[in-house]
N, CA, C and O atoms as a GROMACS GRO file, in nm:
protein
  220
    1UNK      N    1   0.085  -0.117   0.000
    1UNK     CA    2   0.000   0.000   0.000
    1UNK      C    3   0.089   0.123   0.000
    1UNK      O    4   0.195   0.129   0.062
    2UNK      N    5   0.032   0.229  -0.083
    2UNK     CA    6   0.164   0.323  -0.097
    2UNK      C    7   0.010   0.476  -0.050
    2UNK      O    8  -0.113   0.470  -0.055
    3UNK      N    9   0.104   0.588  -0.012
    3UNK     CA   10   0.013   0.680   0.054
    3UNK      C   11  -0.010   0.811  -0.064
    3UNK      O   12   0.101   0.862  -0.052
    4UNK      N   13  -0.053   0.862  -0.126
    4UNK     CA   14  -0.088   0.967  -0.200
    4UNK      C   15  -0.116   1.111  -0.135
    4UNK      O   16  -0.228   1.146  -0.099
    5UNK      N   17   0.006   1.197  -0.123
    5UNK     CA   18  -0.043   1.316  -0.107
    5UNK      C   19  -0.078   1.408  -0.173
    5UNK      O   20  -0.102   1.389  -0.292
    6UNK      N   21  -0.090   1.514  -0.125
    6UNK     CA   22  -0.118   1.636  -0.199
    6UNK      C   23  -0.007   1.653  -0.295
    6UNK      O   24   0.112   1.658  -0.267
    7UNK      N   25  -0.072   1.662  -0.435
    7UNK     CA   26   0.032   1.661  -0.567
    7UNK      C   27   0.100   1.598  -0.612
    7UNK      O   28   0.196   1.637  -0.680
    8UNK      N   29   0.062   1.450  -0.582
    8UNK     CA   30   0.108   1.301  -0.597
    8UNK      C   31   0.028   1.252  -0.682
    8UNK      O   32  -0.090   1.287  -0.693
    9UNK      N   33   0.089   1.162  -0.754
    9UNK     CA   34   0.000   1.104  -0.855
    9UNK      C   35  -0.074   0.956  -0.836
    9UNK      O   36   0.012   0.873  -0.867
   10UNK      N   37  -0.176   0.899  -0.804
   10UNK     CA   38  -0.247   0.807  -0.746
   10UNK      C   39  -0.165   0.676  -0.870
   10UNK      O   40  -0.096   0.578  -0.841
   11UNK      N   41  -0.205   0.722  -0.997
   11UNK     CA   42  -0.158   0.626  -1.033
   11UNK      C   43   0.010   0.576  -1.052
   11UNK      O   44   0.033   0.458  -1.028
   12UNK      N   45   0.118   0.658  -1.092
   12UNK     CA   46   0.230   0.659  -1.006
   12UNK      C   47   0.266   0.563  -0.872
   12UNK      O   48   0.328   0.457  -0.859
   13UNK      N   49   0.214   0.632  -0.801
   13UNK     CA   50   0.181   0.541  -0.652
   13UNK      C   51   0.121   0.374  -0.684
   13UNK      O   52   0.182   0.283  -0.628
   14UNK      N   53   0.043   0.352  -0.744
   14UNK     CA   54   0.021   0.235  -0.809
   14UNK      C   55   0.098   0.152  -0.849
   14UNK      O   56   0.108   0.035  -0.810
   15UNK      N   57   0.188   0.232  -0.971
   15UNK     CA   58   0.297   0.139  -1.086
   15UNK      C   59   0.363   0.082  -0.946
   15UNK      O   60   0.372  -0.036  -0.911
   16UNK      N   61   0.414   0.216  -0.869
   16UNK     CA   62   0.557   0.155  -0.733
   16UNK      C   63   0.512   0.040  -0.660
   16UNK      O   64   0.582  -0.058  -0.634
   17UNK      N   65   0.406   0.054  -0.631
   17UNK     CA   66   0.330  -0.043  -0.514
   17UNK      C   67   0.318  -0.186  -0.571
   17UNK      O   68   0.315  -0.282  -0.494
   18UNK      N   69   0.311  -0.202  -0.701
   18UNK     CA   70   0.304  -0.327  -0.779
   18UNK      C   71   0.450  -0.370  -0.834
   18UNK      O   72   0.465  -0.481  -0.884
   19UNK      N   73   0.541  -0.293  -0.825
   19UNK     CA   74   0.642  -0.302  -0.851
   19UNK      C   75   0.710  -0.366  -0.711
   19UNK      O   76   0.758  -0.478  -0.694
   20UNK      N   77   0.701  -0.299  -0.653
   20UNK     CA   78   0.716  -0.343  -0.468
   20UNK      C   79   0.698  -0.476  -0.462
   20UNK      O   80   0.795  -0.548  -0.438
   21UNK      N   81   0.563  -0.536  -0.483
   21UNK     CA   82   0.532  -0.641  -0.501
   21UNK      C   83   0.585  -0.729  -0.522
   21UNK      O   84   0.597  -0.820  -0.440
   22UNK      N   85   0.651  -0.728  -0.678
   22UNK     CA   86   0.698  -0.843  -0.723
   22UNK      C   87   0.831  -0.838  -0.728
   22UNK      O   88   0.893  -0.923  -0.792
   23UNK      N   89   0.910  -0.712  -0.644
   23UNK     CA   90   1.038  -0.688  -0.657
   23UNK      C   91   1.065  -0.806  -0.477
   23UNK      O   92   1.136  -0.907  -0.477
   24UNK      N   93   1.023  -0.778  -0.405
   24UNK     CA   94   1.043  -0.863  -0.294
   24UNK      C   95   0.954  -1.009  -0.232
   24UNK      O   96   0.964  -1.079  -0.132
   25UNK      N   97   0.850  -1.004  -0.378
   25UNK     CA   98   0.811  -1.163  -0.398
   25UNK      C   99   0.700  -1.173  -0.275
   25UNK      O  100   0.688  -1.285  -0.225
   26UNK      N  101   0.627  -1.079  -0.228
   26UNK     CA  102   0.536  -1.034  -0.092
   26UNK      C  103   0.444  -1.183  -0.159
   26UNK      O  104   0.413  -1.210  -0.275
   27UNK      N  105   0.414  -1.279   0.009
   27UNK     CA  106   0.325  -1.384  -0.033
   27UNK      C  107   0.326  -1.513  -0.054
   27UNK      O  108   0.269  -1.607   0.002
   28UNK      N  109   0.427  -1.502  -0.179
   28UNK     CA  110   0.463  -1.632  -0.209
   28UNK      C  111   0.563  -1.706  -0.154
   28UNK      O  112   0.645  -1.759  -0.228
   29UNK      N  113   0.574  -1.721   0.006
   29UNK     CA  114   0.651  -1.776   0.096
   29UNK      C  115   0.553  -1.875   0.157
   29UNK      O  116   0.588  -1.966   0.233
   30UNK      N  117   0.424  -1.850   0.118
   30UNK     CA  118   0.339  -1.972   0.160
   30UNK      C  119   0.291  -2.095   0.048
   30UNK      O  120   0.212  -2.079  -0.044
   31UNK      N  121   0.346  -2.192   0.077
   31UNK     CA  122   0.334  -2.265  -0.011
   31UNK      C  123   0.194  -2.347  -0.058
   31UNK      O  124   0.162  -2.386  -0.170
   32UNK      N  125   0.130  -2.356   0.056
   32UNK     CA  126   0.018  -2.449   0.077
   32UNK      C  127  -0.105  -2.377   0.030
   32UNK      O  128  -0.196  -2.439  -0.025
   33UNK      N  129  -0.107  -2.245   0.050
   33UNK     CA  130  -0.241  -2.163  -0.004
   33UNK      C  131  -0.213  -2.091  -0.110
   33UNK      O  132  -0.103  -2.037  -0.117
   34UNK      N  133  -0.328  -2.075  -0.233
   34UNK     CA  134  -0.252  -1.964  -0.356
   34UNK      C  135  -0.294  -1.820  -0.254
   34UNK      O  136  -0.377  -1.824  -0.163
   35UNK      N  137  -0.246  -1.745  -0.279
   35UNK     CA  138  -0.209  -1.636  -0.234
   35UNK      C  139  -0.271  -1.515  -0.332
   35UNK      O  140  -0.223  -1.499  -0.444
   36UNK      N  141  -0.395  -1.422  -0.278
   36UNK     CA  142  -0.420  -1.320  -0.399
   36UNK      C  143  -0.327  -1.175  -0.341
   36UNK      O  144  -0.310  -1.154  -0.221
   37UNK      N  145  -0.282  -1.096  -0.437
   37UNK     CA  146  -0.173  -0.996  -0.379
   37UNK      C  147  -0.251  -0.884  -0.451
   37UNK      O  148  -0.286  -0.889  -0.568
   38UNK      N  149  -0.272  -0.785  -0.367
   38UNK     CA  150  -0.324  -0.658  -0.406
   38UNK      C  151  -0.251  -0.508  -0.380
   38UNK      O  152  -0.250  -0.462  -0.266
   39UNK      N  153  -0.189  -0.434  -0.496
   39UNK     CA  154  -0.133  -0.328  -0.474
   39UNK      C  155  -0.288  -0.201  -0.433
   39UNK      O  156  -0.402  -0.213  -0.478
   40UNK      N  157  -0.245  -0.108  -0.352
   40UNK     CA  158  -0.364  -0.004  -0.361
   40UNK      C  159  -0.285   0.130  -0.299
   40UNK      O  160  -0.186   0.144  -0.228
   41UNK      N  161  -0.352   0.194  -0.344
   41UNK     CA  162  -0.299   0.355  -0.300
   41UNK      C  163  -0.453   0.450  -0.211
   41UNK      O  164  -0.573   0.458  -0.237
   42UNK      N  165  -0.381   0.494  -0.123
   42UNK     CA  166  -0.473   0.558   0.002
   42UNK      C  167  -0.456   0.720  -0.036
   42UNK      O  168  -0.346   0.775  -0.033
   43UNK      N  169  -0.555   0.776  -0.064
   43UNK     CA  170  -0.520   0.887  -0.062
   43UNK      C  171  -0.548   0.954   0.075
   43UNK      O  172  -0.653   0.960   0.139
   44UNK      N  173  -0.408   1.008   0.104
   44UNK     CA  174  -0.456   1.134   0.184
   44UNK      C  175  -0.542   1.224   0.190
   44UNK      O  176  -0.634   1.202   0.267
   45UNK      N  177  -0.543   1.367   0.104
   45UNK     CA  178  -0.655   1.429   0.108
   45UNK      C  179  -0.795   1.398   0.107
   45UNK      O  180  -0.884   1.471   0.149
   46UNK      N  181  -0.812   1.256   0.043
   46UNK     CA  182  -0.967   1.208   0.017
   46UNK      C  183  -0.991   1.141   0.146
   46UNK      O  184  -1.102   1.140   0.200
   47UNK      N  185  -0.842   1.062   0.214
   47UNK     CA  186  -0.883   0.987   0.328
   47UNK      C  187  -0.996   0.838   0.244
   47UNK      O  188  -1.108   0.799   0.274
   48UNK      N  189  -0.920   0.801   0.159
   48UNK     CA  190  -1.019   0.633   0.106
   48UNK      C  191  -0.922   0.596   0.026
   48UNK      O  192  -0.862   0.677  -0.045
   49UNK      N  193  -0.887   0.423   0.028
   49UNK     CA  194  -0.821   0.382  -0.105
   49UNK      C  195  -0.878   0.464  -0.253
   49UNK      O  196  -0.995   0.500  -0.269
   50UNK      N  197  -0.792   0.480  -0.330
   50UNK     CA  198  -0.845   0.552  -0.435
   50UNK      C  199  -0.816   0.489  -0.596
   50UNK      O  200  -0.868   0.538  -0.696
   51UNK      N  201  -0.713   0.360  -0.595
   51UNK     CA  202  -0.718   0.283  -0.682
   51UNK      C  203  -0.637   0.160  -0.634
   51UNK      O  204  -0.531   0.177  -0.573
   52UNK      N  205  -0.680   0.049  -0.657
   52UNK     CA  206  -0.644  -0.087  -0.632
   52UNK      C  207  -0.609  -0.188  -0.740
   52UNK      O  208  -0.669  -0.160  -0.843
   53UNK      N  209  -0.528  -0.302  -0.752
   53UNK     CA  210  -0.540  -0.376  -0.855
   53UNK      C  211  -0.471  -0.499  -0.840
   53UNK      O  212  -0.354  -0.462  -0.831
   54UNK      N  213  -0.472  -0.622  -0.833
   54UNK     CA  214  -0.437  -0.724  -0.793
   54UNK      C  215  -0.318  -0.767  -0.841
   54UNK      O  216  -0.348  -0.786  -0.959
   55UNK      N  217  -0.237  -0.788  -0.833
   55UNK     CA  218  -0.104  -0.828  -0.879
   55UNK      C  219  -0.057  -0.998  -0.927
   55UNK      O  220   0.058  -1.022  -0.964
   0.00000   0.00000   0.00000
């Protein structure tokens, strides 16, 4: 989850957060369950996730 401030770009914040993801492999240390992985960005000023997307 990555945080969006004032004059930040939500989707930006997105690309990183999914990038994050699969750069340190988040999840797939469990072998026994499939695992669903979701990047999302919180905006500050709105105070609500403001875009999400499963990885």
């Amino acid at each position: 989850m990555k945080c969006a401030r004032d004059g930040e770009s939500p989707e930006k914040k997105l690309e990183e957060a999914k990038a994050q993801i699969l750069k340190h492999d988040y999840g797939n240390y469990i072998p026994v369950k499939k695992t669903r992985r979701f990047a999302m960005v919180f905006s500050v000023p709105e105070q609500k996730i403001v875009l999400s997307e499963e990885v």
